[in-house]
N, C-alpha and C positions, 0 to 999 in steps of 0.2 A: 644480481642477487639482492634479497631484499633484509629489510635489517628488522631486528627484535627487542624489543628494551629488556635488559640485564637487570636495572634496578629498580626497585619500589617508587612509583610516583607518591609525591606527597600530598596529604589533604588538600593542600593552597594550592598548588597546582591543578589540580584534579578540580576543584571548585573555580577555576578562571576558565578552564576549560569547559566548563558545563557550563557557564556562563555565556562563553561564545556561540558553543554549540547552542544552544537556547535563542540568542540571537540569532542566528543564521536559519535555525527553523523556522523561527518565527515569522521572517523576510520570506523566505522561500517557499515558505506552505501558502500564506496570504494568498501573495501575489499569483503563484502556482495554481490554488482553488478558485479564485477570481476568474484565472485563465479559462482553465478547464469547462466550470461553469458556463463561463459565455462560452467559448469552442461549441460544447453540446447545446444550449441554447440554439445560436445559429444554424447550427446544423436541422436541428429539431423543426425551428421556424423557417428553413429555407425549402429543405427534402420532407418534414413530416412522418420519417421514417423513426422506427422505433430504435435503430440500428445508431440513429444520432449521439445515446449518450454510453454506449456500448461499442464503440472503436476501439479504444484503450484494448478494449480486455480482448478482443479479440488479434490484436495485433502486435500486444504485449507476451504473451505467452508462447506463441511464434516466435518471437527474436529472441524472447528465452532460451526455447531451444535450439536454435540457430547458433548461439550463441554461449551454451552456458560451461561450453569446454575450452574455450580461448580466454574467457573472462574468469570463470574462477583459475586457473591457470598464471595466468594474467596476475592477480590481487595477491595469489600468494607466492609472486616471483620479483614485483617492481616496489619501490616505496609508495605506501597508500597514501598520502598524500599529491603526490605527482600525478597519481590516478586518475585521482576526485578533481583535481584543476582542471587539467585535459577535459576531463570529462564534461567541465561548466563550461570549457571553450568551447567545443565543440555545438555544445547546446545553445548557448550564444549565436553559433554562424548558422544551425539550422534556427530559430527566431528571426536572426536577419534577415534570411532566405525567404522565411514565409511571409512578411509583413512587405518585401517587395514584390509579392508575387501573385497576394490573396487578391487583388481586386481586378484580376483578368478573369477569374475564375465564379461564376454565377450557377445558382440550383445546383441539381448535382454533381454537376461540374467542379463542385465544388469539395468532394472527397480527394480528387485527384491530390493537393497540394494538402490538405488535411492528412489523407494516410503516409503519404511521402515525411511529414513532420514526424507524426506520431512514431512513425517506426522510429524516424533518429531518437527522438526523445524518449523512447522505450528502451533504445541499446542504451542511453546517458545513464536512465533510470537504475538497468540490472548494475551496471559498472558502479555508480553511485552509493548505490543498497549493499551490496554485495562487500564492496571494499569499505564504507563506514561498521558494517559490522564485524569484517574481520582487522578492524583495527582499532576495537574498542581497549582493548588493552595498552595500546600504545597511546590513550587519552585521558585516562583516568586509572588510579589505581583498583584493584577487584573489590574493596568497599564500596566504590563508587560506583560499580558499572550499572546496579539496577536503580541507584536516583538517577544517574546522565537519561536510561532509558526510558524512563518515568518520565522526566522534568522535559527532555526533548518532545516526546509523545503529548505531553498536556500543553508544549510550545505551537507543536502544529496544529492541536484540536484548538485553543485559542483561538486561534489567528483563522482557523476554517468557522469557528459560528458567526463572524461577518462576512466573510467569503462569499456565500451564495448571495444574501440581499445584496451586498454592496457590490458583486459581479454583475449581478443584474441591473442595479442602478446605473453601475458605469458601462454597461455596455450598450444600454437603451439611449444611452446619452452621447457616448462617445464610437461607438460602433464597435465592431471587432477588431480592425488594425491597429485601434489607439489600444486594444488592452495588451495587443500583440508589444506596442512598442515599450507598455506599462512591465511587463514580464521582462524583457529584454535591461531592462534600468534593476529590476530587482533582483534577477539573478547576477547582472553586476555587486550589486553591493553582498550580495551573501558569498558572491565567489572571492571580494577583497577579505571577507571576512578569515574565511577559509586558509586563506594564503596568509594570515596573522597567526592562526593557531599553532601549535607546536606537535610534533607527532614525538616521542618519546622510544627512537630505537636507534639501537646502536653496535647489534650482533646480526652478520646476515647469516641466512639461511640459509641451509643446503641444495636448496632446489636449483637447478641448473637451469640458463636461458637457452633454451633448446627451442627451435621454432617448428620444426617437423613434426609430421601427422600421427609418428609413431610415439615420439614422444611426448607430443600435447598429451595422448591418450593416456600412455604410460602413468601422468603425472596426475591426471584426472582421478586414473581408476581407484589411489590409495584412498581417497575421498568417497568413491563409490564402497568401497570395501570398508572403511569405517562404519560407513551406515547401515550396510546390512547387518553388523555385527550388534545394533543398539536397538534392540527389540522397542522401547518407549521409541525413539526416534521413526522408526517404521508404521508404528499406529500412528502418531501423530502426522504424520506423510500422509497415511492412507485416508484417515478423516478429511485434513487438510483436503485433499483430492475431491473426495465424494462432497463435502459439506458447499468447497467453493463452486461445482459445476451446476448445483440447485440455487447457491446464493443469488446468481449472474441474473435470474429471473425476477429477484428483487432493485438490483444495482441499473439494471434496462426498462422493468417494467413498472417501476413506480412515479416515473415520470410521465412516462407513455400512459399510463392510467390519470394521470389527473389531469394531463393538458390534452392529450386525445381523444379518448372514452370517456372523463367525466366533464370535459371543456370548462375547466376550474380555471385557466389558464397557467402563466408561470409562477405568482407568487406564494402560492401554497408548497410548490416545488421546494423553493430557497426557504421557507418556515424550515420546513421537513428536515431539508440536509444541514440548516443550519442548529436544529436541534439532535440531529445527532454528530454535528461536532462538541456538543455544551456536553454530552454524552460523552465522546472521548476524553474531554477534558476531564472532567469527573472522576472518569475510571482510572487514566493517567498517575490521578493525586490519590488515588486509593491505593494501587499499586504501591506508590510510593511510600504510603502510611500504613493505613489500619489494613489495608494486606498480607502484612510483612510477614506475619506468621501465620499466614493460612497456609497449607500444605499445597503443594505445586499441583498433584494429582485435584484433592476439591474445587481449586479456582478454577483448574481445566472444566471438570465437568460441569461446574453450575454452571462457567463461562458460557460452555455449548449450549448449555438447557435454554438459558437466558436470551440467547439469539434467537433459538428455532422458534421458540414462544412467540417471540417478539414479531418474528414475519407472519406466524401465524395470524396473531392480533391483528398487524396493520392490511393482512387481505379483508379478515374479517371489517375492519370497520370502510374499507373501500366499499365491499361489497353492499352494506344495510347502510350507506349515508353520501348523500350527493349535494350537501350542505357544506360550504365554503371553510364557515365560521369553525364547525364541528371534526372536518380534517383538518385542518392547520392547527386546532389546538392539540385535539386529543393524538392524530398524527405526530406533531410533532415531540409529545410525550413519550410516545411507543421508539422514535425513532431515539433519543433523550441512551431510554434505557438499550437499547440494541446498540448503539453508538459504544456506550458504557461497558458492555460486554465483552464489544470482537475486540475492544484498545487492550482490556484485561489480559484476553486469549493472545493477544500478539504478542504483547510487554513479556509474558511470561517465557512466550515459548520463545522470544529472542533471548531472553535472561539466561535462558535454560540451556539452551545452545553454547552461546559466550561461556558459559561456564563451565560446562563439559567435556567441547571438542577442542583439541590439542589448536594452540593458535595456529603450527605450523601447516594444518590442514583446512582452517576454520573459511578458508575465501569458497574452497573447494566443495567444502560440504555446505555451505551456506548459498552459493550457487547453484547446488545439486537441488537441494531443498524449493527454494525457490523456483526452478521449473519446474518440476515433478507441481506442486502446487501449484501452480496457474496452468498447467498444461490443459485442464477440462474445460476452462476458461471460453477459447474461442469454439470448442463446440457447444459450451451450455447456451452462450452470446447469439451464434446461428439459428441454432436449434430452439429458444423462447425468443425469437425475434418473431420467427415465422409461427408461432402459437401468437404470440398479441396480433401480430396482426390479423390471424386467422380466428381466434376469439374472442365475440362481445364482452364477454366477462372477464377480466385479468385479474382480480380479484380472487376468482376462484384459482387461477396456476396459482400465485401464490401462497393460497391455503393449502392445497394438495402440495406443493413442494414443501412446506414445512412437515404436514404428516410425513411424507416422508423422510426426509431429513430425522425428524424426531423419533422414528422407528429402527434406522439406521442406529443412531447415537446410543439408544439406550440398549442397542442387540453389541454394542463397543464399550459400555462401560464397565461391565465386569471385568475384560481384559485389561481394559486403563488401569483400574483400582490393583489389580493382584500384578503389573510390574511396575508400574510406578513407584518411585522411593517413598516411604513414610515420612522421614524428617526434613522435606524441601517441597 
């Protein structure tokens, strides 16, 4: 059974802990986007498929569901600490795995031992996610929970606006298994970090360790039945859903547009993503500030507005400009404010969660949450795979998937507006 803190953490506490936590993002986003980055690179410059920097999300939202009834289950039955350790080991012995294994494997051969990673590191991920959030309580007291969210969030978007250039530098240099063994060193030192923090519980919880299929489900379904019951939680689901299965078109095809269709090659790429990490950072410290008192429902919707716009811009200026200098600036602007936006929409709607659902449910519905969102994922991923590579212009999917998008949202926000709460 798993324990619950009884009493108030205090400021100093709660501030050493954001501390750590801050650290450990920081280590772990870097080195993690370095990775990533090169991974898709390689893949990109070995096969030329568009499908290169779109594995994740196709193979992510699978293990989601695969998965997201043992794991929330799981997070709100064991100490989330224990979890999240396991959970770096484990990630650790798939790193070791691949970095002894990557150079048997040439051209497309080269998926084999790539999707094999990515799946473990997708289950590490949901395990990861899942249990840091439902034991934000047990790390800070509830003043603190939306600067920990903030200050983590603007920890990882930091540390991502060197990521792409410097991924790229170090892997033209040192190839992919040195970034393999560069990750491997860094998730050490974020997992000692880990292992120094303090989790703050000391009442266990009623849930019983039952291993059976009847009652996995049993324990799952009160989480299912919460959510139905939170009409805001349900739209923000159903957006989530729709908005991420059009995103997947920007997240795949905006690479595949400037190093295959516009043969820009890779450095305008790393401009791009690393100007919308300077964008997450951004938003991260706004959340944290002059946000504070904007209403939950307004930040939602401009959040949306500001996104879809955003794709919309960056097809358009693909589309009328084949000038190096002219996407990498003004691209990386566009990406700057879109970056800015979806950090906004996340911080909040994780704030808003933490703060509403019962802790003793919070692993369950934050798991729930979490695949229902990614599930459109690997079919958006498929299905705009096979559009770029079937159309000269990807530019234009892009423009049409934000009208869309943008038609959607605004036929959703009268709903938002009339349940949404007024003073949060």
């Amino acid at each position: 059974m798993k324990e619950e803190p009884l009493f108030e953490i205090t400021d100093k506490a709660s501030n050493i802990q954001i501390l750590k936590d801050v650290a450990s993002n920081l280590i772990s986003t870097l080195s993690g986007s370095m990775f990533n980055f090169a991974l898709g690179l390689m893949l990109l410059n070995n096969t030329h498929s568009p499908l290169s920097f779109g594995l994740e999300m196709i193979i992510m939202p699978i293990v989601n569901m695969l998965f997201v009834i043992p794991v929330g289950n799981l997070v709100d039955t064991y100490p989330h600490k224990k979890i999240i350790v396991l959970s770096l080991i484990l990630r650790l012995i798939a790193l070791a795995s691949l970095v002894m294994v990557i150079d048997f494997f040439h051209n497309d051969a080269l998926f084999i031992p790539i999707i094999v990673f990515v799946f473990i590191n997708s289950i590490t991920n949901l395990v990861n996610t899942t249990t840091y959030s439902a034991a934000i309580h047990e790390l800070v007291n509830v003043g603190k929970i939306q600067t920990l969210s903030s200050y983590t969030q603007a920890a990882s978007a930091l540390s991502s606006i060197v990521a792409p250039a410097l991924g790229m530098a170090l892997y033209a240099i040192f190839g992919f298994r040195w970034m393999i063994v560069f990750e491997i060193g860094a998730t050490s030192v974020s997992l000692l970090i880990i292992m120094s923090m303090r989790f703050f519980y000391v009442k266990q919880k009623k849930i019983k360790k039952d291993g059976s299929q009847k009652k996995q489900l049993e324990n799952f379904k009160v989480g299912i039945n919460y959510i139905k019951q939170q009409k805001l939680i349900l739209e923000m689901i159903t957006i989530g859903v729709f908005v991420n299965f059009f995103f997947t078109a920007l997240s795949i095809g905006m690479p595949y547009i400037i190093s295959d269709q516009l043969h820009l090659g890779n450095a305008p790429i790393s401009y791009l993503e690393s100007g919308n990490a300077l964008g997450m950072l951004i938003g991260s410290l706004l959340v944290g500030t002059f946000l504070k008192k904007v209403s939950f429902k307004n930040k939602m919707i401009s959040s949306l507005l500001v996104t879809i716009f955003s794709v919309m811009l960056l097809g358009i200026l693909f589309a009328f400009s084949i000038n190096v200098f002219v996407i990498s600036t003004v691209g990386t602007l566009i990406m700057m404010i879109l970056g800015c936006s979806i950090i906004v929409l996340n911080i909040i709607t994780q704030v808003f969660l933490q703060m509403k659902v019962p802790s003793e449910i919070l692993g369950r519905v934050m798991s729930t949450i979490i695949t229902i969102n990614t599930s459109a994922m690997p079919i958006g991923t498929l299905i705009f795979t096979i559009i770029f590579e079937k159309v000269n212009s990807g530019a234009s999917v892009l423009i049409i998937c934000a009208v869309i998008m943008l038609v959607y949202v605004l036929w959703r926000i009268p709903t938002i507006i009339k349940i949404a709460p007024e003073n949060e």
